[in-house]
Every structure is written in structure tokens, then in C-alpha cells.
N, C-alpha and C positions, 0 to 999 in steps of 0.2 A: 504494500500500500504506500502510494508515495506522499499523503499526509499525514506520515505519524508522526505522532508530535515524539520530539526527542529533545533531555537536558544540551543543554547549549555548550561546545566543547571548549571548555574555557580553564579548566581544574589544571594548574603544573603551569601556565604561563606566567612569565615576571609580570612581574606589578601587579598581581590579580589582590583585589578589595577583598574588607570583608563582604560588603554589598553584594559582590560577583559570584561569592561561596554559597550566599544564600539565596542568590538569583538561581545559581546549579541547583538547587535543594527543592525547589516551587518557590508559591509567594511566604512572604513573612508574616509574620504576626502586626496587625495593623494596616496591611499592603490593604488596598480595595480592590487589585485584582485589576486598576483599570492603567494601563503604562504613563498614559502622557497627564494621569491627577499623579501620579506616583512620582515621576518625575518633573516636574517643574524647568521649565527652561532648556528642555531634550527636546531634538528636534527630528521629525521622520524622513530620512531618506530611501532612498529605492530599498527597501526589505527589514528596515531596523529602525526602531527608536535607538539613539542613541546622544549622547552626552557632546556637545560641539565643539570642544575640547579635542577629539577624536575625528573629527573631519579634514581634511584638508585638499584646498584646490592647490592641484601641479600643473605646469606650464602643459603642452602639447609636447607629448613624446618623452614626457619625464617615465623615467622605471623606479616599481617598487621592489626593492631589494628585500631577500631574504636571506637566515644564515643556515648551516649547515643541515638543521634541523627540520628545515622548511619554514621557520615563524619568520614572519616579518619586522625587522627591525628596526624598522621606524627612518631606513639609510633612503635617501632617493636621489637617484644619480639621473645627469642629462649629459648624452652622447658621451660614457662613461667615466665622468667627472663627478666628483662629491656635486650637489646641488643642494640638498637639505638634509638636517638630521631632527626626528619628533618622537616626543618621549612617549612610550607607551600609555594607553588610556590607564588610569586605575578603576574606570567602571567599565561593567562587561555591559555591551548592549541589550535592547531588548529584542530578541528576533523579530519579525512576524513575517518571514517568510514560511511557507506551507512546510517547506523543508527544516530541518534543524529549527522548528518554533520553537520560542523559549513556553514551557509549561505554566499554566495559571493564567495568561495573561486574557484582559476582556475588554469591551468596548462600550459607551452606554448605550442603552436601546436606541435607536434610533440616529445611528452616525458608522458610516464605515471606515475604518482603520486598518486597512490589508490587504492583503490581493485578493481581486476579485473574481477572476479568469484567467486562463492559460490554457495553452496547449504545449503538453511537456509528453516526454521522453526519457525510460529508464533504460540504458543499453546494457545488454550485456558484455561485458569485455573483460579481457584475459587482463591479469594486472601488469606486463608492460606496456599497456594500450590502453587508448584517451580518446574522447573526444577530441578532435584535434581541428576542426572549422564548424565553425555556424554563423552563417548571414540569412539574410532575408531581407529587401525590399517593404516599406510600408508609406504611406501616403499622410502627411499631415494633419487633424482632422479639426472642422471647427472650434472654433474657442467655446469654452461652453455661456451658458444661457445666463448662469449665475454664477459670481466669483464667488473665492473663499477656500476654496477645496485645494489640495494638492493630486495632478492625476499624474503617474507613470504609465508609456506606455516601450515595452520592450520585446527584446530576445536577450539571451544569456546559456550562460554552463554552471553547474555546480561540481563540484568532487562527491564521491560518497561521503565523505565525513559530513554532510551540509553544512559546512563553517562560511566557506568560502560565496563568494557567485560574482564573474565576472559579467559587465553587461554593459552593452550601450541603449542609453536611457533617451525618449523622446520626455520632456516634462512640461505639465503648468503649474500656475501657483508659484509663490514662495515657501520655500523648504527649513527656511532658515539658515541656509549657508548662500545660497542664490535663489536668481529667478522672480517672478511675478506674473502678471497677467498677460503671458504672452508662453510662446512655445521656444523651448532651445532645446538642445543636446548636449550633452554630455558624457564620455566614455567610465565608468566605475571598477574601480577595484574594491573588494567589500571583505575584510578578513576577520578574524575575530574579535583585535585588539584594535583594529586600524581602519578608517577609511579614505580612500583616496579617491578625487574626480578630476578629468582635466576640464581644462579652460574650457567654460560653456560656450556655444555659439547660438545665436539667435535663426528661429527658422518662421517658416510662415505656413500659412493655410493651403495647401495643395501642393508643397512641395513633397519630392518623393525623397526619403530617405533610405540610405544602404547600413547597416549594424552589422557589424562582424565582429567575431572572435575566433582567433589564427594561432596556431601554436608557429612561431616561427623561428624556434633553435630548441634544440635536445645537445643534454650531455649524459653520453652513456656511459660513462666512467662511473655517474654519481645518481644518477636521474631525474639531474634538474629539467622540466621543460619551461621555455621563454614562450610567453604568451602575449598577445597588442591586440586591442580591446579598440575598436573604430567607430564613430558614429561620423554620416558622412548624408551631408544634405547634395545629392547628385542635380542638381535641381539649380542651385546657387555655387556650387562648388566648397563650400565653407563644410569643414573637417577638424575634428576637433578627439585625440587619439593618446591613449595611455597604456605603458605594458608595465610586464610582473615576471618573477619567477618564482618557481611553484617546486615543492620536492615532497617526496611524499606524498603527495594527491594522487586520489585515482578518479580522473572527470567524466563520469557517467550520466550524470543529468542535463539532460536539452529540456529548453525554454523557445518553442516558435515565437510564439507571441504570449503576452502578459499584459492584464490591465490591471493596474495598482491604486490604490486611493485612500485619501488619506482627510477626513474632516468634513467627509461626506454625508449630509443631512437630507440632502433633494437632486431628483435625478437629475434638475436642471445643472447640477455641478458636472454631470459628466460634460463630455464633448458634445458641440450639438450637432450632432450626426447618428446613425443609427450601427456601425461599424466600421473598423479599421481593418483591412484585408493585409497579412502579413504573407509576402507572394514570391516566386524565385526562390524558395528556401536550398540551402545547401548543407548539407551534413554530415559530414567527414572525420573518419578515423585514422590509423594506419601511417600517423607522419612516416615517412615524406610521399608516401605515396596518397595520399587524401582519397580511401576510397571510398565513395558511397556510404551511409547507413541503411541497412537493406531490410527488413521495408524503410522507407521513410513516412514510414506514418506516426501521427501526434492522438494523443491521447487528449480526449477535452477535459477538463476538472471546472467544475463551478465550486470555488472555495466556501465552504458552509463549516460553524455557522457566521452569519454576515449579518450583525444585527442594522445596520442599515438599510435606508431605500429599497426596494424589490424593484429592480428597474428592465427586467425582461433579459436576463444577462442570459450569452449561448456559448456555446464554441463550434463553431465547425473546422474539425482540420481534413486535410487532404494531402493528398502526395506531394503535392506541388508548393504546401502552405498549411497557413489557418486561418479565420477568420473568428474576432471577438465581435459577439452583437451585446448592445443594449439600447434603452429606451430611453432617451433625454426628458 
């Protein structure tokens, strides 16, 4: 089942809080179970409440460095140069991706806080083999009706651990790191301790977009593989692109499409359109050779439960794609 909720892998990383031990454990005594009255001044980005302390925008083409062990250390190098160094967060995120959610957590009645849709992909693979490419095509979609909300709309990968998910994000709303009442992209690195975005670009209404995520270097000495994370408005030309390297992960989960939402009271927050069609998918394992995933079919998920809106939400995927419906 690819929503099970699972403790969030956080137990053995430096700098882990107390807060983080007892995030592992469920909620606390006193918690109300709802993330963003719990947290005060945590802000949601594509798949985590988290502490903004722990966010950070990097240039175009900056890398997230990791050390031997696979954690991230906070190192981010451009065109192989020290660029920045950031201390680890002391609080662990709150998941709320379907994947690795962090346990306990809830929304009030009547507000969506999470993903809402998707058409994902569990593969099976031997463990020196990865996902190793995921793009797909998608079309900009109206601004919605009523502001206020935060929406994500994407493709990505996760590892089996769900700790991880690389993604290139179409967004509205303000996030509290960027953004507002307008559409931009931006490419994500999302790890346990750390989040990383590059430089948003601003996009518009009917432009079409290209998301990719490419493993583009393996060291087989160690088993690092080097992965760049694209979001790419083909439309305007304006690209905006961040890589990682990863050890120890085994990347099994594909993300065609995802609708994300965040402070959602009324349907008019979604887009005002009735779907975004995620099209030209590609989906590749086998570095270097990228071959096919065979079938390429997406499994639809309506994420429940969704104490929000009921807004007519669907999935249709297909060989070629998927498609999220809902009803403004």
C-alpha cells in the first residue's frame, strides 16, 4: 500500500531535538494533532510543514552535497566550489506527504492541508537500480477564483526510505519562503534535515512546462548517484534547475502528476480550470542506458482522509500520462 503512514526517518541524525524524538514517537501530550496550531510560524512547502530556518533558496545549478553516509551536510557547492555552508535544522519536519507521513498529524474540518491527487508508481527494482529519469510536459493552468491558498502542482521521485523526494514544482500563493498570487517554478531538493529550492522563475497562464528529474553521474566505486532536478517553462524559455547527490537510496517511487494544497477552505482556491493534463511522460531506469519502465502505467490515489472542500477530485492516468480533474 503506498499510503502507509510510516515514523518519519529522523532517529541517529546530528542535531536531532528533543521535539524530533517525540515527533518519531506520535503526537505529545498537549499537541492538538493539528501541524500548523502546533507550530506557529512553520511554513508549508511542497510535502512538509517545516521550521524556515531549514529552507533555503540556491542560485541555478547550485549542488546539494552529501557525506559518506548519504546525509546531507548542509555543504552546497557551484560548478565545484564551496558556495555555502547551513547548519543543520534542530527540528524534524512535519511530513505530509502520503509517503513517509509523519503519524498523528490532522487538519481542521473544513481546510485542506496535503496532497490531494496523484498518479504515482511503485517499481520494482533490483537494488543496484533506480529510477533514473522522469519528465513530463504540463500546461499552466488558470489563476484560481479566490486567493489565499497555497497550490503545488508537480512530478517527482522518492527513495524507498520516503525521507527524500526530488521535484520540480509549478506553484501559487505565498509559501512563506517565496511567491504570491501568481504562478512560478521552482526545482526542490527535500531531505530530512534540509530543504533546498532554486531561484524561482515567474510563468504564466498557458505556458507549457517540461519537469524533469535525471540521474546524470554514478560512482561505482561507492554508489553515489548525481541527480538535477529541472523545471523548464519551454514556452518562455526561463529554467530554473538544482542537483544532489544521493548514497544509499534506492529511488522507486514515481510521481506523474500531483496536486498539492495547502489552506484550502473553497474550491474556488483551486485553479480555475477543471484539469491539468501531465503529457509526454518519460520513465526510465537502467542508467546509462534509460530504458523504458515497462508498463508505464500510473496508479491514480485520491488522498483521503481530506477534511476539506469535496471538489470533484479524479485521476486519470494512461501510458502516455495522467490527468488530475477537479471542480473550481
Amino acid at each position: 500500500m503506498l499510503r502507509q503512514l510510516k515514523l518519519i526517518a529522523c532517529v541517529g541524525l546530528l542535531g536531532i531535538s528533543t521535539y524530533a524524538i517525540a515527533l518519531a514517537q506520535g503526537p505529545s501530550a498537549g499537541s492538538t494533532g493539528n501541524p500548523t496550531l502546533d507550530h506557529p510560524g512553520w511554513i508549508h512547502i511542497p510535502g512538509e510543514l517545516i521550521n524556515p530556518s531549514c529552507v533555503h533558496q540556491l542560485p541555478k545549478g547550485a549542488n546539494v552535497e552529501v557525506n559518506g553516509n548519504g546525509q546531507v551536510t548542509g555543504q552546497v557547492t557551484m560548478n565545484g566550489r564551496h558556495y555555502a555552508q547551513y547548519a543543520p535544522c534542530s527540528d524534524a519536519p512535519v511530513v505530509m506527504r502520503p509517503q513517509g507521513q509523519t503519524p498523528g498529524v490532522s487538519s481542521p474540518i473544513g481546510t485542506t492541508n496535503q496532497w490531494v491527487e496523484t498518479a504515482e508508481r511503485y517499481v520494482s527494482l533490483n537494488s543496484s537500480d533506480d529510477i533514473d529519469y522522469l519528465s513530463s510536459n504540463w500546461t499552466v493552468p488558470s489563476s484560481p477564483a479566490e486567493y489565499g491558498a497555497i497550490i503545488y502542482l508537480f512530478n517527482g521521485i522518492e527513495p524507498s526510505t520516503e525521507t527524500w523526494i526530488l521535484q520540480p514544482v509549478l506553484q501559487f500563493g505565498y509559501n512563506g519562503s517565496f511567491g504570491g498570487d501568481y504562478w512560478e517554478i521552482a526545482s526542490w531538493v527535500v531531505s530530512p534535515h534540509y530543504a533546498f529550492y532554486s531561484e524561482p522563475e515567474q510563468v504564466y497562464t498557458g505556458d507549457v512546462l517540461l519537469g524533469t528529474t535525471e540521474e546524470i553521474g554514478e560512482n561505482t566505486y561507492n554508489g553515489t548517484l548525481y541527480y538535477e532536478v529541472i523545471a523548464q517553462d519551454t514556452s518562455s524559455g526561463a529554467t530554473t534547475w538544482i542537483t544532489t547527490s544521493t548514497r544509499g537510496l534506492h529511488w522507486v517511487y514515481g510521481f506523474d502528476g500531483t496536486l498539492e494544497a495547502y489552506d484550502v477552505t473553497s474550491c474556488n482556491e483551486y485553479p480555475d480550470t477543471t484539469s491539468v493534463a501531465f503529457t509526454n511522460t518519460k520513465f526510465d531506469h537502467g542508467y546509462t542506458l534509460l530504458t523504458p519502465i515497462n508498463p508505464q502505467s500510473w496508479m491514480a490515489d485520491i488522498i483521503t482522509p481530506n477534511p476539506g472542500p469535496a471538489c470533484g477530485f479524479s485521476v486519470t492516468p494512461n501510458a502516455g500520462g495522467s490527468t488530475l480533474y477537479w471542480t473550481p
